[in-house]
C-alpha positions as CSV (number, residue, x, y, z in Angstrom):
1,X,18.5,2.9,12.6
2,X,17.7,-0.2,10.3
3,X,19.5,-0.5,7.2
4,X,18.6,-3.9,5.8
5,X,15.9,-3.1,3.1
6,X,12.8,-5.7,2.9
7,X,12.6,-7.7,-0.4
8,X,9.8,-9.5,-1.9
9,X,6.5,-9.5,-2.6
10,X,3.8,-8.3,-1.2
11,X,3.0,-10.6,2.1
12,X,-0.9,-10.4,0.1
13,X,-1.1,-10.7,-3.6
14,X,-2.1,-7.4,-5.5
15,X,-5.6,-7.4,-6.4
16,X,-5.7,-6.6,-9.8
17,X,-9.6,-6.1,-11.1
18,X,-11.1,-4.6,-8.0
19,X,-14.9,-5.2,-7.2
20,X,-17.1,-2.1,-7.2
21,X,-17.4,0.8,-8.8
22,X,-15.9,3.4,-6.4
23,X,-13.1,1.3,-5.9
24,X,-12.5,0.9,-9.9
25,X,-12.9,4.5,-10.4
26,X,-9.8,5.0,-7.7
27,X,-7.5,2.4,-9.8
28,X,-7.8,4.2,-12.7
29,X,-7.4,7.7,-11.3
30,X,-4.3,7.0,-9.5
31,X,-3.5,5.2,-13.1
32,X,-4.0,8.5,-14.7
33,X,-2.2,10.1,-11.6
34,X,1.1,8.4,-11.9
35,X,1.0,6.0,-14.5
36,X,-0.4,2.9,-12.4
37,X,-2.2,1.9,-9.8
38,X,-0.2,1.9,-6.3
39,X,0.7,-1.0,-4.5
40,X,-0.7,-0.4,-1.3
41,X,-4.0,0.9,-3.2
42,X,-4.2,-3.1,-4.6
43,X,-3.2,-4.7,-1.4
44,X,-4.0,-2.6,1.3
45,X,-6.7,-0.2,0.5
46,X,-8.8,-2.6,-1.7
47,X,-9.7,-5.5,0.9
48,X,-10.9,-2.6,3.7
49,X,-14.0,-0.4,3.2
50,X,-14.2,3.1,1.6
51,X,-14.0,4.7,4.8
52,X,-10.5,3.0,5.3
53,X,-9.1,4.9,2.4
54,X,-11.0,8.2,3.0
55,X,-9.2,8.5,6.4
56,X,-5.5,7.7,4.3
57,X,-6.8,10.8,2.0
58,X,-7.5,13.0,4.7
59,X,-4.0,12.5,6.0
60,X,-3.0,14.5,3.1
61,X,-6.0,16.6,3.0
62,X,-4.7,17.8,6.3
63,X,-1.5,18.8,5.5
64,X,-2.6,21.5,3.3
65,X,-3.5,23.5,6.7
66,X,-0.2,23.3,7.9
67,X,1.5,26.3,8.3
68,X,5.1,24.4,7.7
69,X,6.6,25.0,4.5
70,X,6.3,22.2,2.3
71,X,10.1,21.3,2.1
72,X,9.7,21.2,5.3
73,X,6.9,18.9,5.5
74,X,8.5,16.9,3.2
75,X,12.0,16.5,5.2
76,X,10.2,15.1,7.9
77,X,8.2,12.7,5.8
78,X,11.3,11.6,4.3
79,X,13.2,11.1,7.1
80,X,10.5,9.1,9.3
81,X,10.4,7.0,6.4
82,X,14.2,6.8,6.0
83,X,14.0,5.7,10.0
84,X,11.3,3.1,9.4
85,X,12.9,2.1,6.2
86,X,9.3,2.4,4.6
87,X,10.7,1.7,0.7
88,X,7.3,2.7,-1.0
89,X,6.9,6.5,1.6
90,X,10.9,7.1,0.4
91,X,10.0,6.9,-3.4
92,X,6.9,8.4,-3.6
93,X,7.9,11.5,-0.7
94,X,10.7,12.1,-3.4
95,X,8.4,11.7,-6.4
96,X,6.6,14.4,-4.6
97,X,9.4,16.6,-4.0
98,X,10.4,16.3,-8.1
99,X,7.3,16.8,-9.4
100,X,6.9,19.9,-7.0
101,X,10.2,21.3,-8.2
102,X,12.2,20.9,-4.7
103,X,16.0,21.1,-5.0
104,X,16.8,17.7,-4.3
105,X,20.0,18.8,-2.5
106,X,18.6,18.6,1.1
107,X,16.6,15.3,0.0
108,X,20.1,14.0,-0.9
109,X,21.9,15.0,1.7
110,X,19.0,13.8,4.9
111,X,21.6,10.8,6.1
112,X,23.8,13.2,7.0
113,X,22.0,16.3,7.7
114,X,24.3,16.6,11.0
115,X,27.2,17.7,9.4
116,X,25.7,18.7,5.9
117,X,26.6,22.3,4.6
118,X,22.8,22.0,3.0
119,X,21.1,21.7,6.7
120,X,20.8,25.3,8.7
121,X,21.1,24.9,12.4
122,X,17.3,25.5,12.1
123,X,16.7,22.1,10.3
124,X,19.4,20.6,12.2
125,X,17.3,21.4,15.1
126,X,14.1,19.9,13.3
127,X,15.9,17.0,12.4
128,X,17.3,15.6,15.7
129,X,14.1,15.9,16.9
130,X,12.1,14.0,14.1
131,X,14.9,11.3,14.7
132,X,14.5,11.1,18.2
133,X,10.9,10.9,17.7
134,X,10.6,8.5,14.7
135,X,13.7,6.2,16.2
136,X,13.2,6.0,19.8
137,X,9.3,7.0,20.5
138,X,10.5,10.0,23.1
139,X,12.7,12.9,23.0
140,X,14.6,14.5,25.6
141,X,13.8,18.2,27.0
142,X,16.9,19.9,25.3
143,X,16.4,18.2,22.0
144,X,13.1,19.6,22.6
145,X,13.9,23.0,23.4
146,X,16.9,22.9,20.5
147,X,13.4,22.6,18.5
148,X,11.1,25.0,20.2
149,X,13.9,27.6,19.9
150,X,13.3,28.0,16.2
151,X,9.4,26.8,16.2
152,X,6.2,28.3,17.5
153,X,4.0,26.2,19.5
154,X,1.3,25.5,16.6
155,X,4.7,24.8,14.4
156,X,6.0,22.0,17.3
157,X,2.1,20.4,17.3
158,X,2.3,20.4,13.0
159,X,5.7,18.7,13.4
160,X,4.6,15.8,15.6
161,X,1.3,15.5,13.4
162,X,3.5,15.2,10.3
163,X,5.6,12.4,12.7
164,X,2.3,10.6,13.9
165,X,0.6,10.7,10.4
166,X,4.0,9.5,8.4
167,X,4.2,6.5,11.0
168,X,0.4,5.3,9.8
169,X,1.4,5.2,5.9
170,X,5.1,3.9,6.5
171,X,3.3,1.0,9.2
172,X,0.7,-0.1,6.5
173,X,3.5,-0.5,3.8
174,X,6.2,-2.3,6.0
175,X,3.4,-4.6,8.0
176,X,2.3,-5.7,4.4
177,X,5.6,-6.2,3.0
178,X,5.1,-3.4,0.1
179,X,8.0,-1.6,-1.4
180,X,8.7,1.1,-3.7
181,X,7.3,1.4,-6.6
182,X,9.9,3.3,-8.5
183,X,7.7,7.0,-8.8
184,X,11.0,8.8,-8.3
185,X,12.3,7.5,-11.4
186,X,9.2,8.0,-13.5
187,X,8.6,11.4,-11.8
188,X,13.1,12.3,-12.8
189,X,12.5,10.9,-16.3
190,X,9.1,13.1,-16.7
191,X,11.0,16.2,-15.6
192,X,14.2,16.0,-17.6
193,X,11.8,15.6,-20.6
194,X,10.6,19.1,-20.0
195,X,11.3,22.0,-22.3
């Protein structure tokens, strides 16, 4: 796995004052949404057609008809953007996962879900195979039936969706050279400011 974290700017500069309508009404609801307007929203997003960014909303649309549990979900976001070392997916997968209330334990702990006490042989099982996936583009048959073992078959298909659909958000952030925007930390700060 990659370990040596991009830096810099944005290989396109940020467009600031987008040009029509629909696309200003998107800035400022992902302004009111978390606080500003996303980086790959100002470089990525802005210079395609609507229709670009529909399809990167449907992503998520689609994951409300998974049957995985959302923890779930997110685990394997997290860690195919851990794998990809997509900066921008890892903040705002944990912002996610604070804002929803997740114990961060697990989320803490993905590096070394192999020998965690916070990973059940279950996730274990999830895990090598999201890593074998993500890392190497194949997976071997008993990583696969490690998997299956704990899985139905609809579960195994939602798993490699959320694999396949984490790899086109973490491929438009690293190709462009965007990084995190810090979400996490506004998203930690919001929640230790609750009653």
């Amino acid at each position: 796995m990659q370990t040596d974290m991009p830096v810099g700017e944005p290989y396109l500069a940020p467009v600031e004052r987008p040009q029509g309508t629909i696309m200003k009404l998107v800035y400022a609801m992902t302004r009111r949404q978390f606080g500003k307007v996303l980086t790959p929203l100002k470089v990525h997003s802005v210079r395609l057609p609507i229709a670009f960014g529909q399809f990167y909303g449907s992503i998520s649309k689609l994951d409300t008809k998974l049957t995985l549990p959302s923890e779930t979900v997110m685990l394997i976001r997290e860690q195919v953007a851990r794998i990809n070392v997509c900066t921008f997916c890892m903040d705002i997968g944990r912002y996610f996962t604070v804002k929803s209330s997740m114990d961060q334990t697990k989320f803490d702990a993905l590096p070394d879900y192999a020998t965690s006490p916070a990973f059940s042989a279950k996730e274990r099982a999830l895990l090598d195979y999201v890593t074998a996936l993500a890392r190497d583009k194949k997976v071997n048959r008993a990583t696969f039936d490690a998997l299956a073992a704990h899985y139905s078959e609809r579960g195994v298909c939602e798993i490699v969706w959320v694999v396949a659909s984490e790899h086109v958000y973490n491929m438009t952030n690293i190709g462009l050279n965007i990084h995190s925007d810090m979400l996490c930390d506004t998203a930690r700060a919001s929640t230790a400011r609750r009653p």
